[in-house]
ZAMARGU-4260 file (C-alpha; in steps of 0.2 Angstrom, whole numbers, plus 5000, padded with zeros to 4 digits):
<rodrens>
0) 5474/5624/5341 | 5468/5613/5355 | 5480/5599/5353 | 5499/5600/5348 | 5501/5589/5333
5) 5509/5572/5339 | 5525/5570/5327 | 5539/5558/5337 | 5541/5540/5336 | 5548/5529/5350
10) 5567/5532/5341 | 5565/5553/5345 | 5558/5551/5361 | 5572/5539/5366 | 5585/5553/5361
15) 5576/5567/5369 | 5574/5556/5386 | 5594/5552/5384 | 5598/5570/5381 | 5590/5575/5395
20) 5599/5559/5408 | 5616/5561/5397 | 5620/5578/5405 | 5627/5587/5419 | 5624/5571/5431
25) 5638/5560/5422 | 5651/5575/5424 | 5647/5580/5439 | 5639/5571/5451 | 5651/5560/5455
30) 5662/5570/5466 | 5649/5577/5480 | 5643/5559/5478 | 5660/5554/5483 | 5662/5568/5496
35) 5646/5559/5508 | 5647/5541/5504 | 5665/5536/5499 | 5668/5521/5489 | 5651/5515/5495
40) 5643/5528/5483 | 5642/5514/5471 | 5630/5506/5482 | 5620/5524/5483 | 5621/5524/5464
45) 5612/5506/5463 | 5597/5515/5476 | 5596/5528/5465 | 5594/5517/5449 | 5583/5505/5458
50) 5571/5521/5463 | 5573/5526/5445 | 5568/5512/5438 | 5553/5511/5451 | 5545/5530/5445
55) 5549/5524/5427 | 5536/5510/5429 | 5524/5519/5435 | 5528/5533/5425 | 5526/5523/5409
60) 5509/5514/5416 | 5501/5531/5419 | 5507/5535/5400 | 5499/5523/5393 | 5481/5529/5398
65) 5485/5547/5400 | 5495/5552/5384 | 5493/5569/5386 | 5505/5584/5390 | 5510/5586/5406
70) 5517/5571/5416 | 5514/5570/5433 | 5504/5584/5436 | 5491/5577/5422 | 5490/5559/5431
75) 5489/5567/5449 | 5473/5578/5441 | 5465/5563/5435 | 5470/5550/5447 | 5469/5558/5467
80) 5463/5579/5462 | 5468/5594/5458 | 5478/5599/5472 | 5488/5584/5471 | 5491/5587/5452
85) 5496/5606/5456 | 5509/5600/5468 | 5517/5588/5456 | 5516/5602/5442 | 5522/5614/5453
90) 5535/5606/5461 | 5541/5601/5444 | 5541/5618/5437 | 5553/5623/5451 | 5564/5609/5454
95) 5567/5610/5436 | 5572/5627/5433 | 5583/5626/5445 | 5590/5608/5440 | 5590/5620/5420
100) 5600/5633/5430 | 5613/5622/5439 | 5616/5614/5421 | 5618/5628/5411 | 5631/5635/5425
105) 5641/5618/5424 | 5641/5618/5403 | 5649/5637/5407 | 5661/5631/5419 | 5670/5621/5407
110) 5670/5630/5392 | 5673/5646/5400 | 5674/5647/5416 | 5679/5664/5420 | 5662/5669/5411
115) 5653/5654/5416 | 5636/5664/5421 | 5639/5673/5405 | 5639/5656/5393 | 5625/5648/5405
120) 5613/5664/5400 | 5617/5663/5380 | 5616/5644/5381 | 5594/5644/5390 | 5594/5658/5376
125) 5600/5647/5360 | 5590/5632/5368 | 5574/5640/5371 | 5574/5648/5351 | 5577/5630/5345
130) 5563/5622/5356 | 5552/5635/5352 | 5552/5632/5334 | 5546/5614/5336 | 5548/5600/5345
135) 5557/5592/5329 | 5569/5604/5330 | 5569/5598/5348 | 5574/5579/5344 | 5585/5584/5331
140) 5599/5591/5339 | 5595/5580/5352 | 5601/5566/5341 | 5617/5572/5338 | 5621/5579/5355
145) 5618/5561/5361 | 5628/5554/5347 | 5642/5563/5351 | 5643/5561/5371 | 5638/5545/5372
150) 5652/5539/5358 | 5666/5552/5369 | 5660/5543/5386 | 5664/5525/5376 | 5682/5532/5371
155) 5687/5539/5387 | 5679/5524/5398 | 5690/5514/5385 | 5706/5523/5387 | 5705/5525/5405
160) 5705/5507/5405 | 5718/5506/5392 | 5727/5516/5404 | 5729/5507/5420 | 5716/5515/5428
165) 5703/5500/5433 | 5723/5491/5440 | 5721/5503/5454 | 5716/5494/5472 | 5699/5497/5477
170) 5690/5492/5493 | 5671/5495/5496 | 5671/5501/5513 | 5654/5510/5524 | 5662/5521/5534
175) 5651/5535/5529 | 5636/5524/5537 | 5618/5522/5528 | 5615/5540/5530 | 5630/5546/5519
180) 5626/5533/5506 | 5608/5538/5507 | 5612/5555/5505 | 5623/5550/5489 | 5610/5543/5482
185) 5598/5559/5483 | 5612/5566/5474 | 5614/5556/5462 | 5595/5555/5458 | 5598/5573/5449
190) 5606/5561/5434 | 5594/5549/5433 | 5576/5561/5431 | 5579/5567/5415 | 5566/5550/5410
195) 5552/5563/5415 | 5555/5574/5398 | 5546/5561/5390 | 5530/5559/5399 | 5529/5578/5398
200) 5528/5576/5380 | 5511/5565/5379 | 5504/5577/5364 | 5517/5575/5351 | 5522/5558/5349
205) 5513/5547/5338 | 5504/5532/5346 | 5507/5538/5365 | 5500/5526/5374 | 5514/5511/5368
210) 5529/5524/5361 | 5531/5533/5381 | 5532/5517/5390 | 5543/5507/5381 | 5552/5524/5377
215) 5556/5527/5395 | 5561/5510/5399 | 5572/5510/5383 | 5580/5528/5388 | 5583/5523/5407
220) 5590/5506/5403 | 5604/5516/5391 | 5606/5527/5406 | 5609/5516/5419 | 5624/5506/5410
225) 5632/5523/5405 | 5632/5529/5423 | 5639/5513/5431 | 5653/5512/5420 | 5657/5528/5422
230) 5656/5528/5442 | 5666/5514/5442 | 5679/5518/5432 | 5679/5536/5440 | 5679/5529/5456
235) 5695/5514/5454 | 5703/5525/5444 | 5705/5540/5456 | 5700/5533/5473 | 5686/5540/5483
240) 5695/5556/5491 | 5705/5562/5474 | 5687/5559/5467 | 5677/5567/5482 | 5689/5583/5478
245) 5690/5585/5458 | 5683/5597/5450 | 5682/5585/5434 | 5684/5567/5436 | 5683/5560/5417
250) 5697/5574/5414 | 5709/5568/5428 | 5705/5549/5421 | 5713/5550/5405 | 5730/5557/5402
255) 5738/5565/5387 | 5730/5582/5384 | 5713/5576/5384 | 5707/5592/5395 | 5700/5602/5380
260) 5690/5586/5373 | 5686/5583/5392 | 5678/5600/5393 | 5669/5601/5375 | 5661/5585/5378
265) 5655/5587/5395 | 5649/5606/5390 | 5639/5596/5373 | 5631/5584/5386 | 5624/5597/5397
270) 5618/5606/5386 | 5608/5593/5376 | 5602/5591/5395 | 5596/5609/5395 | 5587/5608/5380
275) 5575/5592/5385 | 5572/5600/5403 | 5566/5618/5394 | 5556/5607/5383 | 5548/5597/5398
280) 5546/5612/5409 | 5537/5624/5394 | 5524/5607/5390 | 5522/5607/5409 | 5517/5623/5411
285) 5505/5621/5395 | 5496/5608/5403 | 5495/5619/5421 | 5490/5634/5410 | 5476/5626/5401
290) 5467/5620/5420 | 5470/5639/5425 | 5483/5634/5438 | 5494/5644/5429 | 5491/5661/5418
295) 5484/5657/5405 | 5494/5667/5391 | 5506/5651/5395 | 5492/5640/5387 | 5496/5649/5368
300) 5503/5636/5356 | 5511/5644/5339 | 5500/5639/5326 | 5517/5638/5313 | 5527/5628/5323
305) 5515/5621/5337 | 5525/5623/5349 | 5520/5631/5368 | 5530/5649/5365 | 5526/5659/5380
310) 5528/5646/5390 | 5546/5643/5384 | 5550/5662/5384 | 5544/5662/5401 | 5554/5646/5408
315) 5571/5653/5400 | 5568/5669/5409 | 5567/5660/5425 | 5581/5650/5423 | 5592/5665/5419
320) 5587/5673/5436 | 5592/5657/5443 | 5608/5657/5434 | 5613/5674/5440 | 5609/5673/5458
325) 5609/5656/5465 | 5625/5642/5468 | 5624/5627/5457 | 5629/5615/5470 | 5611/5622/5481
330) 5600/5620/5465 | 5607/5603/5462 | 5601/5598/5478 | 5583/5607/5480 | 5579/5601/5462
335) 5584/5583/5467 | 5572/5586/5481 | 5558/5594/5473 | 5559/5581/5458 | 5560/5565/5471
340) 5541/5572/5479 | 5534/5575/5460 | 5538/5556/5458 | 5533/5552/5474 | 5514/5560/5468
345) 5515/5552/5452 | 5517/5531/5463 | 5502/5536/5473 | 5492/5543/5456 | 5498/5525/5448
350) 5491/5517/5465 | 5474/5524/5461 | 5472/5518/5444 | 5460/5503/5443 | 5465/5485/5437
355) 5457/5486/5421 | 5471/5501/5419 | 5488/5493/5427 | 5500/5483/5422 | 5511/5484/5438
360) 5506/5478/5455 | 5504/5489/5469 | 5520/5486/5479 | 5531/5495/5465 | 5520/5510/5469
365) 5523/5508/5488 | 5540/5504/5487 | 5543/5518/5474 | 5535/5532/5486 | 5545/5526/5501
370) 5562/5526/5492 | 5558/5544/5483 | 5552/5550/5503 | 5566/5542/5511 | 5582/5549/5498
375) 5572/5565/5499 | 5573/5566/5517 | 5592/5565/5518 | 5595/5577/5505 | 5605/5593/5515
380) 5591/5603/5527 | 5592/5620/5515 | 5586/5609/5501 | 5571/5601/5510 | 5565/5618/5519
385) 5568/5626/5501 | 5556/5615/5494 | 5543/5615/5508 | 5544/5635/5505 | 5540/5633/5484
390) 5528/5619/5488 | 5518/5632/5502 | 5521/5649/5491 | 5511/5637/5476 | 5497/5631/5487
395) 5494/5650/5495 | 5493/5656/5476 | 5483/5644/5472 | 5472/5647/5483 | 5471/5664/5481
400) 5466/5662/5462 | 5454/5650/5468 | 5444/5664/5478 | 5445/5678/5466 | 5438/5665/5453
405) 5422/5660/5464 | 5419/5680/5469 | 5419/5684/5453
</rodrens>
C-alpha cells in the first residue's frame, strides 16, 4: 500500500499531540529549570512558549500544503532539498529516541524506582505492540491517558491552592542572568515539542491540510495554560531552591499521602508521552525510508493494520539501548537540542514557501529560527557537541549511500 489510510479527525489528533506535550516535561522539568534560572524560570517558560508557538505556525502552515508523513523532514525535501530534509528527519530520529528513553526512565522512577530501567524497557515494549497495530489503537489510549492527567493536574493545582500554597511569598528575581534563564528555557522546550507528533502524522488524518493546523494550535494552546499553572504553583509553593532540589515537585505540593497518586499520575502522563513520540518517530522514519535516506525495509506498512511495523520494532529497540546505557538528565538535554535545529529547518522551509502557499509573514519564520538557534546554543556543551556528532555521523552515511548508489 502506497499510502496509509487517513482515519483521525481534528478531536484524535488533538489528544495524540496532548499526549505527547502532557508527559514527563510537567513532572519533571521544573526542577533543573529551577536549578539555572531561579524564580526567573517563569520568564524562561514564556521564551520557551513563545518559540513554541512560533514552530507551531509554521509548522501548521507547511501542514497545510504538505499533508503527508513525515514533518519536518517532508517540508525541508520539498521546500530547500534533500540534504536539508535529511537533517531535520535525522535529527529528529535521534533527538527523539533519546527524549523516548529519558521518558520511559522517568515513568520507571516513579513507579518503581529500584527497577526503573526495568519498567522503562517493558513500558517502549507495551507502547510499541499498541502503536503497531494501528494508529486507532494509538488515539485511543491516548484519549484516556490525557483524560486522566490532565483531570489529576486540575485536582492537585486545586488542592495545592486549597492548601496554602499560592500564600507563600514570592519574589521574581534575575540573579541567574539572561544566560540561566535562556538556559531554562532550552530546558524547558523538551515539554513543549510533543506538537510535532502531529505533523508527523500527515497520512492518517482525514482532510490534513485544515485538521493539522488547527490541531496543533488547538493541542499547544491546551499545553501552554497547563504548564503555567503548574510552574507557578510549583514554584510559589516550594520556592525556587526547595524546587530547584525535588525530585518531584507536584508530590511535595500537596500534603496528605498524596505520594502514591503523585507517582501513578505522573508515571500515566509519561507514558501516554512515550506512545505519541514512538508513533511520530516510526512515521518519521517511514517517510526517510521511502526517499531511501533510510533502509528501506523501514518503508513496509502492514497491510492489516496500516501501520509502519518495522519501523516501530526498530525505533523501540533503539530506545531500549538508550534506556540501558545513557542518563536521563543528558538525553533530556541532547534531544532538546537536536529537536530546537529540526524546528529551526522547518522556519527556513516555511520561509521558502511562496505567497500563494503562506499564511504567515516572514518575520515569524526569522524570529522563530533565531529563538530555536539561540535556546539551542545555551543548552549544556555535551548536548550541543552531541548533536553536531549525530548530525555529522548522518551526513557521512548519507553520503556514503549516495556513492554506492551512483556506482552501481
Amino acid at each position: 500500500m502506497n499510502q496509509l489510510q487517513r482515519r483521525l479527525g481534528t478531536g484524535h489528533a488533538i489528544v495524540i499531540g496532548l499526549a505527547s506535550m502532557m508527559g514527563a516535561g510537567v513532572f519533571f522539568v521544573w526542577a533543573p529549570a529551577a536549578d539555572v534560572a531561579g524564580s526567573a524560570l517563569l520568564v524562561g517558560l514564556l521564551i520557551a512558549a513563545a518559540v513554541a508557538s512560533l514552530n507551531a505556525l509554521s509548522s501548521a502552515q507547511l501542514a497545510m500544503v504538505y499533508p503527508v508523513s513525515g514533518g519536518t523532514y517532508a517540508y525541508g525535501r520539498a521546500t530547500i532539498g534533500p540534504w536539508w530534509g535529511f537533517a531535520a528527519g535525522w535529527l529528529f530520529l535521534c533527538g527523539k529516541t533519546a527524549s523516548a528513553g529519558a521518558i520511559a526512565l522517568i515513568a520507571g522512577s516513579y513507579l518503581w524506582p529500584e527497577h526503573a530501567r526495568t519498567v522503562a524497557v517493558g513500558a517502549v515494549v507495551v507502547f510499541a505492540v499498541l502503536n503497531a497495530s494501528g494508529i486507532r489503537s494509538t488515539a485511543r489510549v491516548s484519549t484516556v491517558i490525557v483524560t486522566i492527567t490532565l483531570t489529576g493536574l486540575a485536582v492537585l493545582i486545586g488542592t495545592a491552592l486549597g492548601q496554602g500554597a499560592a500564600a507563600q511569598p514570592f519574589t521574581l528575581d534575575f540573579e541567574a542572568g539572561w544566560y540561566g534563564i535562556l538556559q531554562s528555557a532550552g530546558l524547558m522546550f523538551f515539554a513543549f515539542a510533543g506538537y510535532a507528533r502531529m505533523a508527523t502524522l500527515g497520512e492518517e488524518v482525514r482532510d490534513p491540510r485544515h485538521t493539522l493546523p488547527r490541531a496543533i494550535i488547538i493541542a499547544l494552546a491546551i499545553a501552554l495554560v497547563v504548564y503555567a499553572c503548574v510552574g507557578w504553583v510549583s514554584l510559589v509553593g516550594l520556592g525556587e531552591q526547595r524546587l530547584a532540589a525535588s525530585a518531584s515537585p507536584l508530590t511535595e505540593l500537596v500534603s496528605g499521602g498524596w505520594d502514591p497518586v503523585v507517582r501513578v499520575l505522573a508515571a500515566l502522563a509519561c507514558l501516554g508521552s512515550l506512545m505519541g513520540i514512538l508513533a511520530g518517530l516510526s512515521r518519521t522514519s517511514l517517510a526517510m525510508a521511502r526517499n531511501r535516506d533510510l533502509p528501506g525495509a523501514l518503508a513496509h506498512v502492514s497491510p492489516r493494520t496500516n501501520a509502519p511495523i518495522v519501523a516501530e520494532v526498530t525505533v523501540a529497540l533503539l530506545a531500549v539501548a538508550g534506556i540501558l546505557f545513557l542518563d536521563p538528565t543528558r538525553l533530556v538535554s541532547f534531544s532538546s537540542c537536536a529537536v530546537l535545529i529540526y524546528y529551526a529547518i522547518a522556519h527556513l522551509s516555511a520561509f521558502r514557501q511562496t505567497d500563494v502557499e503562506r499564511w504567515l509573514p516572514r518575520i515569524v519564520q526569522v524570529v522563530g529560527v533565531l529563538g530555536c538557534v539561540l535556546l539551542a546554543f545555551t543548552l549544556p556543551w555535551q548536548a550541543i557537541l552531541g548533536a553536531a556528532a549525530m548530525l555529522a555521523l548522518g551526513f557521512a552515511a548519507r553520503a556514503v549511500t549516495l556513492r554506492r548508489a551512483r556506482t552501481r
